[in-house]
N, C-alpha and C positions, 0 to 999 in steps of 0.2 A: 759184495752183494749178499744178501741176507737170504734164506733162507724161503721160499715163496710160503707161508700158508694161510693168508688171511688176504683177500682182493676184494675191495668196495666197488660199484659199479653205482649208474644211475638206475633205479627202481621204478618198479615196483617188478616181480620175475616175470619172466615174458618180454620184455621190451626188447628191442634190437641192437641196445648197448650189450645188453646179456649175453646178446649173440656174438657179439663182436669178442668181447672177453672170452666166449666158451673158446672160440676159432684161433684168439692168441695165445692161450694156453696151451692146444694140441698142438701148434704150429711153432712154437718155442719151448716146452716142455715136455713134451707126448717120446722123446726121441730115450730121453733118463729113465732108465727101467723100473727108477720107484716111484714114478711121479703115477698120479691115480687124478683124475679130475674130485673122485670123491673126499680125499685128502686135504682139499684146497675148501677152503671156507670160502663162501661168496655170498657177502653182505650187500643187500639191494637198501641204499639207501635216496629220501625221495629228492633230492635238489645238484645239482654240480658243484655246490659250494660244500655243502655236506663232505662228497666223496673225495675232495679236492682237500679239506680240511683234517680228513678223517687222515690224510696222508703225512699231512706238517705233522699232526700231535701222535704218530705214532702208533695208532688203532689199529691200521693194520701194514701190509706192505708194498702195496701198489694198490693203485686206484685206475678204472675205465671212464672216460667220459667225449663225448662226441664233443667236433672242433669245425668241423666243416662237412656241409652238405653240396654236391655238383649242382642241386637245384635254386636251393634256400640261399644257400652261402655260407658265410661263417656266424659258428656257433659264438655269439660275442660275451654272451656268461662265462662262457671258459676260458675266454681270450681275457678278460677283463679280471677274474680273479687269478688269473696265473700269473698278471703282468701287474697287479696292484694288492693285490694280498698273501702273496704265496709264495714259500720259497720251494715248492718241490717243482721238479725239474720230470720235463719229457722224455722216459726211457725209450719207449716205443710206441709204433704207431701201426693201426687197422685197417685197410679200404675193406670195405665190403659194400656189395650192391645189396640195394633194396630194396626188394619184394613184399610187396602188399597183400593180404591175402582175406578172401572177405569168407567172415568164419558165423555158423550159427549150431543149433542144436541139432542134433542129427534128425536126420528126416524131413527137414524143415526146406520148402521148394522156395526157388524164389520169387514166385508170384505171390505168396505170402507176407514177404517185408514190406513192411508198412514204416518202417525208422531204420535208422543206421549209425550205429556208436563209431567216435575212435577223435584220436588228437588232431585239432587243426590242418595241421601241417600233415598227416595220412590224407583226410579228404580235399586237401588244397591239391592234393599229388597225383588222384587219382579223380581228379576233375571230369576229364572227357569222359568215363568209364560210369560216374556213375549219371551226367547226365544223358547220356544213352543206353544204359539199362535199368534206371530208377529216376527218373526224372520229377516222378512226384512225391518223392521217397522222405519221411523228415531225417535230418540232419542232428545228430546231437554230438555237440561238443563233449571229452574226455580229457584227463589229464596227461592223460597215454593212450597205446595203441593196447599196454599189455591192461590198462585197469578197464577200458572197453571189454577187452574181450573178459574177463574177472567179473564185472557187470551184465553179460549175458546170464550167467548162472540164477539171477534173480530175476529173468525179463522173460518175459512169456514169446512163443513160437514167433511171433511177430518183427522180432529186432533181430538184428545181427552186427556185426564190428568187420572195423576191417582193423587187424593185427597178424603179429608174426607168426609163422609156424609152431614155436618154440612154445608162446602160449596157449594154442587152441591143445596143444599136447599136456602142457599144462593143469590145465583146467579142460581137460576132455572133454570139448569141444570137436566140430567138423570144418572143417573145409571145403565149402561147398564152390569158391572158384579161387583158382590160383593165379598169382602173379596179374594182380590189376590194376597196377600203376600204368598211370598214362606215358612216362618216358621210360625205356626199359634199359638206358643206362645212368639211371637213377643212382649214386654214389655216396656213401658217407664216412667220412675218412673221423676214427676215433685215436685217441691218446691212451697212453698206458702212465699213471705217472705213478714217482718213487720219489725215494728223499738220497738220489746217487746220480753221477752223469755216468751214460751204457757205455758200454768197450767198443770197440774201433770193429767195423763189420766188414764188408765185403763193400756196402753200398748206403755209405751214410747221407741224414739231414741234419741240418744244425737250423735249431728257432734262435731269432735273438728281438728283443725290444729295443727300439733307440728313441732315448729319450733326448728333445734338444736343449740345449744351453738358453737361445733364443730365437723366436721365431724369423727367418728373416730370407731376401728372396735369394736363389740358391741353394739353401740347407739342405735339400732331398738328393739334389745336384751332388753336392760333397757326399753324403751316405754314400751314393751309390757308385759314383766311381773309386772310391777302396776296393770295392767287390768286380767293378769291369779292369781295373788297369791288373787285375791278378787272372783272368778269366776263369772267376767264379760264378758257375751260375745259378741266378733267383728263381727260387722256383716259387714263388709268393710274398708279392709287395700290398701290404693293407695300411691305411692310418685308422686309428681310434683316436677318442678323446681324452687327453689326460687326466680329465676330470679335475680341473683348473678354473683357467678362464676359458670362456667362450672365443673357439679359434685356434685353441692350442691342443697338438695333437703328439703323438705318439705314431714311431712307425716299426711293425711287423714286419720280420722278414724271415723268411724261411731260404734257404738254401743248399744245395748240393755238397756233399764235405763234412768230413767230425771238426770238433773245435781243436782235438788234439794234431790236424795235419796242420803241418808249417804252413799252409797259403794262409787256410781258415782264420790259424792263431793269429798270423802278423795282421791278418784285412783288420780283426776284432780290436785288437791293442792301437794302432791305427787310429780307427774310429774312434777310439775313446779318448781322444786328445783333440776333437771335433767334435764332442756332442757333450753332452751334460752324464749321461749316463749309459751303459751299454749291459743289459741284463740276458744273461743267457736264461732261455729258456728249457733248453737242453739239445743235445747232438745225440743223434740214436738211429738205430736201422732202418731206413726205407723199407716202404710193403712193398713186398714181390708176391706178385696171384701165384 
């Protein structure tokens, strides 16, 4: 393993990928006495293919990018380039909960907002909260949470975003209410990717793709018992599209276990004598809060 000092993330600074990477940095690096979060370059770059890319060719040495949300679900850009254009692999992985926080210029009451910035998926989140305290409130669409809140610096007393803490500090900004997402255990579980598979932990997952040979009834049947007659267990069954024919899928799996334990290796080798192809996505440490 190389050397940490270059990490790509999903941009723009402020977002809550930012945060997720600041949080696996201390919580796997914080402990080496010459590690410095200021040492560590961190390139906000703006797409998941970007950051994902930026890893295959070298640019830098690990990349952050969101994979699943408890609300939304799965993040299928990430899933789709890691399983169809990529060979870096899942070193580690993020859960962090997610706090909304609705942010304006200081002084600024909120009988005053008249609009309200931030990405989709922020004001999709925080539905009940703003139709019962801004109900006549305009709504404007962002590319983020973090270029909303970026975007107040040019809007007059009248607007506000809802974005992370990380950016109103940022762009000094206020926080005029905290935490006002409508479900409060609100989750979004992020990736760390590398161009290596991680060492054997205390408490591993192993991602793999199965690709079928042919589509036909039974096939998910056979997958899945390799993994129960070993009592291995799934901790996440998804199908995608192989981006084929219409009907033909791919299936995700995530599971309890490194690829390097004997159950793991034999289920995986196994499979690959039933399916067309078996891609690991990577085996790496479970998040523990």
């Amino acid at each position: 393993m190389d050397e940490l000092k270059k990490i790509s993330y999903l941009g723009p600074e402020g977002t809550f990928t930012e945060e997720a990477l600041i949080l696996y940095l201390k919580k796997n690096y914080e402990k080496n006495n010459n590690f410095s979060l200021n040492k560590i370059e961190k390139i906000p770059l703006p797409t998941i293919t970007d950051v994902i890319k930026s890893v295959d060719r070298g640019e830098v040495n690990q990349g952050v990018v969101p994979i699943e949300n408890s609300i939304e679900g799965s993040v299928n850009l990430t899933l789709d380039v890691l399983t169809f254009e990529s060979e870096a692999k899942i070193i580690s992985e993020v859960v962090m909960p997610i706090k909304h926080q609705l942010i304006a210029k200081s002084q600024v009451k909120l009988k005053q907002i008249k609009r309200i910035i931030s990405h989709p998926h922020a004001t999709a989140q925080c539905r009940i909260f703003l139709n019962q305290k801004f109900p006549n409130v305009e709504i404007i669409a962002a590319n983020s949470t973090a270029e909303a809140v970026k975007r107040l610096k040019e809007e007059d007393s009248e607007s506000a975003a809802i974005g992370t803490k990380i950016a109103a500090e940022i762009y000094g900004l206020e926080i005029i209410l905290s935490d006002i997402e409508d479900n409060k255990d609100n989750k979004t579980r992020f990736v760390v990717i590398g161009n290596f598979i991680a060492k054997k932990s205390a408490n591993n997952k192993t991602s793999v793709v199965c690709f079928l040979k042919k589509d036909k009834p039974g096939s998910l049947y056979n997958i899945l018992k390799e993994f129960a007659q070993r009592n291995i267990n799934l901790t996440k069954l998804e199908s995608r599209p192989a981006k084929k024919n219409l009907g033909d899928y791919v299936f995700m799996i995530d599971m309890e276990g490194h690829v390097h334990d004997k159950v793991i290796y034999e289920a995986l080798e196994s499979l690959r004598t039933k399916v067309y192809l078996v891609k690991l996505l990577g085996s790496y440490p479970a998040w523990k809060e």
